[in-house]
Each structure stands twice: as structure tokens, then as C-alpha cells.
C-alpha positions in Angstrom: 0.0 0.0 0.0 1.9 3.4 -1.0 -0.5 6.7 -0.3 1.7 9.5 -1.4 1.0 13.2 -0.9 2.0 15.9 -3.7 2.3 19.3 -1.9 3.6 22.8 -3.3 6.9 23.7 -1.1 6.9 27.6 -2.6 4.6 30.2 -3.4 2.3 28.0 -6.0 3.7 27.4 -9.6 7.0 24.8 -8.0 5.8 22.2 -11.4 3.7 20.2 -9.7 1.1 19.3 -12.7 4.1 17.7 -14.3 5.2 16.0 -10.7 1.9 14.5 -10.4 1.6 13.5 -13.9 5.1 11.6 -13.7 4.0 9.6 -10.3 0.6 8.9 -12.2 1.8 6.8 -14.7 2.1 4.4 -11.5 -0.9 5.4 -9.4 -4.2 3.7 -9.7 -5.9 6.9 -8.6 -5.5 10.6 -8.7 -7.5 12.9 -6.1 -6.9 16.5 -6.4 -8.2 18.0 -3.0 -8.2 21.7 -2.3 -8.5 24.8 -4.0 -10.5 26.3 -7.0 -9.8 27.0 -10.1 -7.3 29.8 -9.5 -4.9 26.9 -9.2 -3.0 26.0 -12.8 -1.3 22.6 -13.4 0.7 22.4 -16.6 1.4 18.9 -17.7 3.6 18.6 -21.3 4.1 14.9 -23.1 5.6 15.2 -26.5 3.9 18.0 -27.9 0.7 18.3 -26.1 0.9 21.1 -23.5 -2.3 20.4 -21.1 -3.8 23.2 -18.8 -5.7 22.1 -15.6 -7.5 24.4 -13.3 -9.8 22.1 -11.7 -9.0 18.3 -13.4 -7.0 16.5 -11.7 -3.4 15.9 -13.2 -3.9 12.0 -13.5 -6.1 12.8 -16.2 -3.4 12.9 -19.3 -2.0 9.4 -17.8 -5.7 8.3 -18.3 -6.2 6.6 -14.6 -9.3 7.2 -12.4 -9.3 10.5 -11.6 -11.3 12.4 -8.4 -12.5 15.7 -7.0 -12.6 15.8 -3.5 -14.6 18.1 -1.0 -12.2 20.2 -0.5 -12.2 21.9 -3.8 -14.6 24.4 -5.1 -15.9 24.2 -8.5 -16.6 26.7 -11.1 -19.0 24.4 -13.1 -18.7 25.6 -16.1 -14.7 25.9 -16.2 -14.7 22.1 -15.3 -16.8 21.0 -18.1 -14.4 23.0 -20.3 -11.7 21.2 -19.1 -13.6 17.7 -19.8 -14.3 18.9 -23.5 -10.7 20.2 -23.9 -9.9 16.7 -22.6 -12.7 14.8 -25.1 -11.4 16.7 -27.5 -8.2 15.5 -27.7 -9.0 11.8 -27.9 -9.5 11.5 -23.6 -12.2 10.3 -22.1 -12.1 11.2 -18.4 -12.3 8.9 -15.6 -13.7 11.3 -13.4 -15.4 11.3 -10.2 -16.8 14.8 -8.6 -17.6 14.4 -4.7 -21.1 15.3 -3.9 -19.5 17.1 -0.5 -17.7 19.6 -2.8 -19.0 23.5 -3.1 -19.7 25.5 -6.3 -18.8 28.6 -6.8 -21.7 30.9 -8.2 -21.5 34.3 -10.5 -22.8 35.6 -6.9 -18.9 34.9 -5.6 -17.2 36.6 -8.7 -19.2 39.9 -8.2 -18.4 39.4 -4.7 -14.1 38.6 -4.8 -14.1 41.7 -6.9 -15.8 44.2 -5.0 -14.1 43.0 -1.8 -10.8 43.2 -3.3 -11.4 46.7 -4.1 -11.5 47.9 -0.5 -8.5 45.9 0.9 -6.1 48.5 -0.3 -2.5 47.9 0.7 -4.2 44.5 2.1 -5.5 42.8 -1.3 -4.5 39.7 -1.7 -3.9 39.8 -5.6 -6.8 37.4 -6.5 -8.0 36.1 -9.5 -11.5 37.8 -8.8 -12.8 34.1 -9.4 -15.1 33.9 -6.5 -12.6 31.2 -4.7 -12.3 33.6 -1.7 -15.8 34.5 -1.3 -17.2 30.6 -2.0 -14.9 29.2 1.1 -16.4 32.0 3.3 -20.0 30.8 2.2 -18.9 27.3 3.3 -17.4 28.4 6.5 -20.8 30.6 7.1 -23.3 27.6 5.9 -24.5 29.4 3.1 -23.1 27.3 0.9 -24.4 25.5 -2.3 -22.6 22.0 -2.8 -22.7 19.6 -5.7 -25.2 17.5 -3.7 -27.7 20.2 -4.2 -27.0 21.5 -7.5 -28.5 17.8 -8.6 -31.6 18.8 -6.7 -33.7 21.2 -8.4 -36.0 22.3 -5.4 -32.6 22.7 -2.9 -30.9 24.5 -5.3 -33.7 27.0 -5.7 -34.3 27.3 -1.9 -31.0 27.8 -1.3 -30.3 30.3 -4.3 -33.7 32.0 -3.2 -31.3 32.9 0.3 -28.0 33.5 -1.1 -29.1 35.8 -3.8 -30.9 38.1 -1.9 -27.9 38.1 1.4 -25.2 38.7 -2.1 -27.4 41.6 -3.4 -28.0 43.3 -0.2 -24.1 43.4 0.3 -22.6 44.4 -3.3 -25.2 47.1 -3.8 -25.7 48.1 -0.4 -22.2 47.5 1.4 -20.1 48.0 -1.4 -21.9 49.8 -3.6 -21.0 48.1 -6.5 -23.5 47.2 -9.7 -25.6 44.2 -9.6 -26.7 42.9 -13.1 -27.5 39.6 -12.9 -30.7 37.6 -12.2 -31.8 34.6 -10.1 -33.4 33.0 -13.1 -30.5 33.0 -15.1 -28.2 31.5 -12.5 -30.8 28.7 -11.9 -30.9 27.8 -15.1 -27.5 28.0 -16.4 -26.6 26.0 -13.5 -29.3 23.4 -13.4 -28.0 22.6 -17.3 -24.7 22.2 -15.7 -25.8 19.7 -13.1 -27.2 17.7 -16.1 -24.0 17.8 -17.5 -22.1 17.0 -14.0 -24.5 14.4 -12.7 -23.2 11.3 -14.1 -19.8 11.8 -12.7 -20.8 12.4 -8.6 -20.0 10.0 -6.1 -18.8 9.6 -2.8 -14.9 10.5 -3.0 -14.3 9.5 0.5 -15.9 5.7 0.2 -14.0 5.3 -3.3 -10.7 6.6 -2.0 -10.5 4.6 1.5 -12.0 1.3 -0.4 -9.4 1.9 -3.0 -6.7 2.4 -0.2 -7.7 -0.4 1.7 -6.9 -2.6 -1.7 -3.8 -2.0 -1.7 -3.7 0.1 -4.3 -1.4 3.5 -5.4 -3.3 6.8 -4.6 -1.9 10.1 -5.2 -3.3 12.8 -3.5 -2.9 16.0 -5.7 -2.4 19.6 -4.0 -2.8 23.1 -5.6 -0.7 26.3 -4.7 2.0 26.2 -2.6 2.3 26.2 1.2 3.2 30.0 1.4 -0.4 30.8 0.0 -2.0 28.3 2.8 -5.0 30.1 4.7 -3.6 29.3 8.3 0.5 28.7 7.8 1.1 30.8 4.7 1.6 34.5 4.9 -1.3 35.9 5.5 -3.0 37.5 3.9 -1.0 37.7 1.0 -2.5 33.9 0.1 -5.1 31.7 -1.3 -8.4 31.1 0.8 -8.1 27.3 1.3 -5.7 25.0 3.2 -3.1 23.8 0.6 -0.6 21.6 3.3 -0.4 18.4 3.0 -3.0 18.1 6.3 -5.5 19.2 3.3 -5.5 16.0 1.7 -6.7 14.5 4.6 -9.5 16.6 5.4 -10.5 17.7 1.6 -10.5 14.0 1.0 -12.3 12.1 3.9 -9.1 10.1 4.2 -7.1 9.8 7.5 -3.9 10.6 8.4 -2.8 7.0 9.3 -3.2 5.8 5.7 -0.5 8.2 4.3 2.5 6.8 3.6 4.7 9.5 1.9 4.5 13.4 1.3 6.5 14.9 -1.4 7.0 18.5 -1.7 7.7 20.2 -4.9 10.1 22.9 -4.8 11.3 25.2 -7.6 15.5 25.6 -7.8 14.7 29.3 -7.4 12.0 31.8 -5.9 8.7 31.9 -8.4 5.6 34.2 -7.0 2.5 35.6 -8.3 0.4 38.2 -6.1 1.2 41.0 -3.6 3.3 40.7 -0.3 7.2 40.7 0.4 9.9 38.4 -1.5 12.7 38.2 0.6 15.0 36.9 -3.0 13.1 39.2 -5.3 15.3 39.9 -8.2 14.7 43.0 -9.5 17.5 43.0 -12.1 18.4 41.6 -15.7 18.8 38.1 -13.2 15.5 38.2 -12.8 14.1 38.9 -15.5 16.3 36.2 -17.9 14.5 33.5 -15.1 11.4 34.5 -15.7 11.9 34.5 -20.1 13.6 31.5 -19.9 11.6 30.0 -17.0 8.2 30.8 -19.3 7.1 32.6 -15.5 3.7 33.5 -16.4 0.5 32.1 -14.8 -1.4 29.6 -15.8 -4.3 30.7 -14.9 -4.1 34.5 -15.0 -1.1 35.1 -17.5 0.6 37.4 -14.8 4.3 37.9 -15.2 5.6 36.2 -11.5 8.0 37.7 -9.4 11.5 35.7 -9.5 14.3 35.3 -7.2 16.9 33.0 -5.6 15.8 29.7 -3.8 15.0 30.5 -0.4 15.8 27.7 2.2 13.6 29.4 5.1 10.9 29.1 3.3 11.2 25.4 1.9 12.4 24.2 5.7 9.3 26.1 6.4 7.4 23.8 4.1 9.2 20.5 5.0 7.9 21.1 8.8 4.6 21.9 8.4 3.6 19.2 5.7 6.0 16.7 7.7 8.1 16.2 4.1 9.2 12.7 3.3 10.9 14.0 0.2 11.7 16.7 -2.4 10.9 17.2 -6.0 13.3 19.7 -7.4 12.1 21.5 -10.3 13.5 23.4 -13.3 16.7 23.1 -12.7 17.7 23.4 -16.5 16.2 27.3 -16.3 19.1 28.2 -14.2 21.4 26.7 -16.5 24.1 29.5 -18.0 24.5 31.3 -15.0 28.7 31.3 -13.3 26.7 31.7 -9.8 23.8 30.9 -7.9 22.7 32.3 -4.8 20.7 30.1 -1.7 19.0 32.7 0.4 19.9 30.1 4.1 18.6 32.4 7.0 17.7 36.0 6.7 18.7 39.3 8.0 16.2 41.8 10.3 17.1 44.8 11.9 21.0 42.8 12.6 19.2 40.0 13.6 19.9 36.5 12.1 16.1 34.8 11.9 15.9 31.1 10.5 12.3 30.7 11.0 10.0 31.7 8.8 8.0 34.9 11.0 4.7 35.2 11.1 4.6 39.2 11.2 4.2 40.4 7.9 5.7 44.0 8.5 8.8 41.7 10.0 8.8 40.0 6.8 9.2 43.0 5.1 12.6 44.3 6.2 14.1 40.5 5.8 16.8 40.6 4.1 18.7 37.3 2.8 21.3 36.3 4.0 23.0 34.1 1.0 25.6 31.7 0.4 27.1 31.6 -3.1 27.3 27.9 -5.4 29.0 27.5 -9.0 26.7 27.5 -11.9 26.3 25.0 -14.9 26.6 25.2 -18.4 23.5 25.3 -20.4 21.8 23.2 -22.5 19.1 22.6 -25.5 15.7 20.7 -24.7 17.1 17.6 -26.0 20.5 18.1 -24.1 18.6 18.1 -21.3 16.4 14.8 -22.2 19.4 12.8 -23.3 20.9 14.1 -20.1 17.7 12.8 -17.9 18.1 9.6 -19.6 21.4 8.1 -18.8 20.4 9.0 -14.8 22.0 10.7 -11.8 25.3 10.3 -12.4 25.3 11.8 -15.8 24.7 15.1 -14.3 27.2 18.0 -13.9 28.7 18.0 -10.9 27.2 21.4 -10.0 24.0 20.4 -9.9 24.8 17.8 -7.8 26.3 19.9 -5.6 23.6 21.8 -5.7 20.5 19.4 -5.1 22.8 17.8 -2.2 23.2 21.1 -0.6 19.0 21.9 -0.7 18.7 18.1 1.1 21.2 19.2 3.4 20.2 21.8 4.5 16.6 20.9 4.7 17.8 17.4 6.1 15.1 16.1 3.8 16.1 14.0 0.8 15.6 14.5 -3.0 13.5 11.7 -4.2 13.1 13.4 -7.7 15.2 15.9 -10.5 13.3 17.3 -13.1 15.3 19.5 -15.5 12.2 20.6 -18.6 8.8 20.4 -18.6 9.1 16.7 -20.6 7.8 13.7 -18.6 11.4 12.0 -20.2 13.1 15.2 -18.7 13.1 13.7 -15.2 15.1 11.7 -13.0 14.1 9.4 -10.5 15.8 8.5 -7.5 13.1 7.0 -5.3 10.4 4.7 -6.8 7.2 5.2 -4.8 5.0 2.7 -6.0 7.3 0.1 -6.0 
């Protein structure tokens, strides 16, 4: 029995749609279990580029594929996705749990005219109604799948939502409200038509597959420095991303995971507003984020680069309990005669090597680095061929390099990945056996 655990150990963006579709080709079963669809997973086999906001990962390796109830679903950006996916020859082995919330045209007018007021505060959101569709759930307005299939729920509940929604944006925040009750119920009753056929229990189906001995990958979105409660608030998503997520956005328990392996990035990669310790502000940065194709999936933002920072993945290796790395485009820092690794930071003379809750302490960290040789660089099929002949092929420098982030993390490397290919990786720990 192998339950493994794919977890962001950054800011969001660390590769892990191409992480999870590499451990899929073993896995019986995919689950992706938190967030919404301002979460992108990029997954690249040959020449197909995929684009996943809300499908689960495992979908291109064609296995059984499930959303648990921790996500919340923009209905009509997941039957997109299917399409896209039917489209190109896939037939989706999905399963949607009936536990899971949907986001509403209610929570879109509602992220943006809250984001509007935050000021100095605002979290940088895609103004998808994520934020405001957790808050419903938190506050028991919500609407979940389950009642999207019921015709007379769903309009008793819409009845109350859409009058509490319209009462705020007009009257609160003083924002336009064009948009009707009848068209939201039936735009979405189509959709549930649509959705029906794949809703099932995702807690039954992933404890009886578990207790089959069979592979489950659990699928996260973001990274743990947009978490709700142990990222840095609140310059983050509205969910729990950690690894603890997969647990509770599941219905799975903690005694039936077996591994958790954190993605991390060989540099710094953010999108949104708060402090980056590693920003690079210079022509460094900015030939990362060209070569590094830094750009959101989902909202086609340019994201902020910078050197790796080691507070912030020990950060992420205690609070999702790590078993393992998965170090990520290591083949973008190729070229470059140095690289920097940001080890503890610098405030007000003081050395911190925790990462500090206060964001205004944040703020006036400054890094405190440590300086490793570069490697040369190489062409997309360098890079393959490379990947290929295994560990030892690799220049010496990186290496050195992945050797010094599992030392210092006193966590070991269990993957390399140096391109987007699914031949462009190398494996040094076979999880499912």
C-alpha cells in the first residue's frame, strides 16, 4: 500500500502538474483535493501542453481521476476542461464528490468588490469567487454539488443566497448588480445535467481503494506559502493547501499516508502581492522569468522571481512533515557562473531562520545568502538525453547543488526534473514500487 501526498513547497507554480503526472503513470488513482480553479497545473508529453485548473493531473496518464470536498468548483470551467480533454482523444475517468461547493457568479461579483477595498491588504486574487465561495462554506451558506443535482434545494438555497449577495454588493459595497436569479438557476441546473453522471462519494472510493492496496496520489494546488492558516497571511489563497488538506479535503485519514513529497522550484517563483525576501529586481530576474516561461497559468501574470530561499522550503518540510523533495527546473538556471541560496535572513541585525509570522517583520528581511557554482546550459534535448542516462550523468554542479537543498533541509531528494518533458526527469526514489 503506498498513499503519497504531492504538496507545493513555494509560493504556488514549483511544477507540480508535471510532478503528479510523472508519479501517475504508476498510481491507480488521482484525487486533487483543495482549492479552485485559480490553481493551474501544466502537464507537457511530447507535444501536447495540457492546462488544468480544476481536473485532476492524472487525467493525461488516463487513470481514475477524483474531486474531492475540499475543492470548489466553477461548473462551467470544469466541463471545459472535460471537452478540452474529449477533444483530444481523452475520455475522463472522473469522479466529482457530492460534498464539494460550487462557486456561483454571486462569488465573482463578490471577490471583486471586496478586493477593491482591501487597499494595501488585497491579496492579488483572480477575482474568481474562490475567496468568497470558502467564506460561504465556512458561514453555511453554501451550495454543494449534492444540491446542484436537486432542483427544489438549489432553488431554496439560491432563493437565500441571492438576496444576502445583493443586499451586500449594492448596499455594502456599492457596487453594480446585473445579474438575475433565473438565469443563475438555469445556467446551473444545465450544468448539473451535465455533472450528474460523474458524482460519487470521494471519501468511500478513495479509503476502499486504499484499503486494496492500491497507489493513490493525493494532488495539492498552490504552494504552502499561500496556505490560509501557515502561509503569509494574507497575501495567500483562501483554502488550506498543506499536506494536512489531503486529509480533510478528501475524507481520508492521516494513518493511511504513507509519503509526502513537496515540490520545490530551484529558485524563488511568485504571483500576487506581499514581500519576497529573494526578489530579483534586475536583468537576473528577468532572464528566469523569459527563460523560465514565468507567467500564470491561470491569469497570465508575469511572477515575481528570485533566488531559492531555504527558510521558506524548511518552512514547508515542517509543516507538511516532508518525506521528500521534487526539485524543479533546474535546467532554467542553467548558464549562470553563480547561484545564490538565500539560508537564513537578516532583520534589523538580527539572524532569523524561522520563517516569521509578522508580515511587516517579513518585510525588512533581508537574505542572507551563500554563493554555489553554476552549470553550463543546454538545449531541450540536451537536457532529455541528459535525464536519460540517470543521476550520475549530471554535472557535478547540480549535484552539488540538489545535495546542498537536502542538506540543509535534512530532507532527501527523491526526484530531478530539469524541462517540462515527462522524459526530462530523473528518479531517484520509486514510490510505487
Amino acid at each position: 500500500m503506498t498513499s503519497v501526498v504531492i504538496v507545493g513547497g513555494q509560493w504556488g507554480d514549483e511544477g507540480k502538474g508535471k510532478i503528479v503526472d510523472y508519479y501517475a503513470s504508476k498510481a491507480d488513482t488521482v484525487i486533487r483535493y483543495s482549492g479552485g480553479n485559480n490553481a493551474g497545473h501544466t502537464v507537457v508529453t511530447g507535444k501536447r501542453i495540457f492546462k488544468f485548473h480544476l481536473m485532476p493531473s492524472g487525467a493525461v496518464a488516463g487513470k481514475r481521476v477524483l474531486i474531492g470536498n475540499g475543492v470548489v468548483i466553477d461548473p462551467e470551467v470544469l466541463l471545459g476542461e472535460i471537452e478540452m480533454l474529449q477533444s483530444m482523444g481523452l475520455n475522463p475517468d472522473l469522479g466529482i464528490s457530492e460534498r464539494a461547493h460550487i462557486i456561483l457568479p454571486l462569488h465573482k461579483l463578490s471577490d471583486s468588490a471586496e478586493e477593491k477595498i482591501k487597499g494595501k491588504w488585497k491579496a492579488g486574487t483572480t477575482k474568481r469567487g474562490i475567496g468568497p465561495c470558502y467564506s460561504d462554506k465556512a458561514a453555511r451558506f453554501g451550495i454543494r454539488v449534492i444540491d446542484l443535482l436537486n432542483e427544489e434545494v438549489l432553488k431554496e438555497k439560491l432563493d437565500m443566497l441571492f438576496v444576502l449577495k445583493e443586499r451586500q454588493i449594492t448596499k455594502v459595497f456599492n457596487e453594480p448588480f446585473e445579474i438575475t436569479k433565473e438565469e443563475i438557476f438555469k445556467k446551473y441546473t444545465e450544468h448539473a445535467e451535465k455533472l450528474k453522471k460523474y458524482v460519487t462519494d470521494v471519501s468511500v472510493e478513495a479509503n476502499s481503494t486504499i484499503d486494496k492496496h492500491k497507489h493513490v496520489l493525493f494532488e495539492g494546488a498552490q504552494g504552502t506559502m499561500l496556505d490560509l492558516d501557515h502561509g503569509l497571511y494574507p497575501f495567500g489563497t483562501s483554502s488550506n493547501v498543506t499536506s494536512g488538506a489531503a486529509c480533510t479535503g478528501t475524507g481520508v485519514s492521516p494513518k493511511k499516508i504513507d509519503e509526502i513529497v513537496g515540490v520545490v522550484k530551484a529558485y524563488t517563483s511568485r504571483v500576487g502581492e506581499g514581500p519576497v525576501p529573494t526578489e530579483l529586481l534586475d536583468e537576473t530576474g528577468e532572464q528566469i522569468r523569459k527563460k523560465g516561461m514565468e507567467f500564470g497559468t491561470t491569469t497570465g501574470r508575469p511572477r515575481r522571481v528570485g533566488w531559492l530561499d531555504m527558510v521558506t522550503v524548511n518552512y514547508a518540510c515542517r509543516v507538511n512533515g516532508l518525506t521528500g523533495l521534487a526539485i524543479t527546473k533546474l535546467d532554467i538556471l542553467g548558464g549562470l557562473n553563480k547561484i545564490k541560496i538565500c539560508t537564513a535572513y537578516n532583520y534589523k541585525g538580527k539572524m532569523i531562520t524561522e520563517q516569521p509570522a509578522d508580515v511587516n517583520v517579513y518585510a525588512h528581511c533581508k537574505p542572507i545568502y551563500e554563493e554555489v557554482p553554476g552549470w553550463k546550459d543546454m538545449s531541450i534535448e540536451e537536457w532529455i538525453a541528459l535525464a536519460k542516462k540517470g543521476y550520475d550523468a549530471l554535472p557535478k554542479e547540480i549535484k552539488s547543488y540538489t545535495a546542498r537543498i537536502s542538506e540543509i533541509s535534512k530532507t532527501p531528494v527523491y526526484l530531478i526534473s530539469v524541462g517540462q518533458d515527462r522524459d526530462a526527469t530523473i528518479n531517484l526514489k520509486d514510490l510505487f514500487g
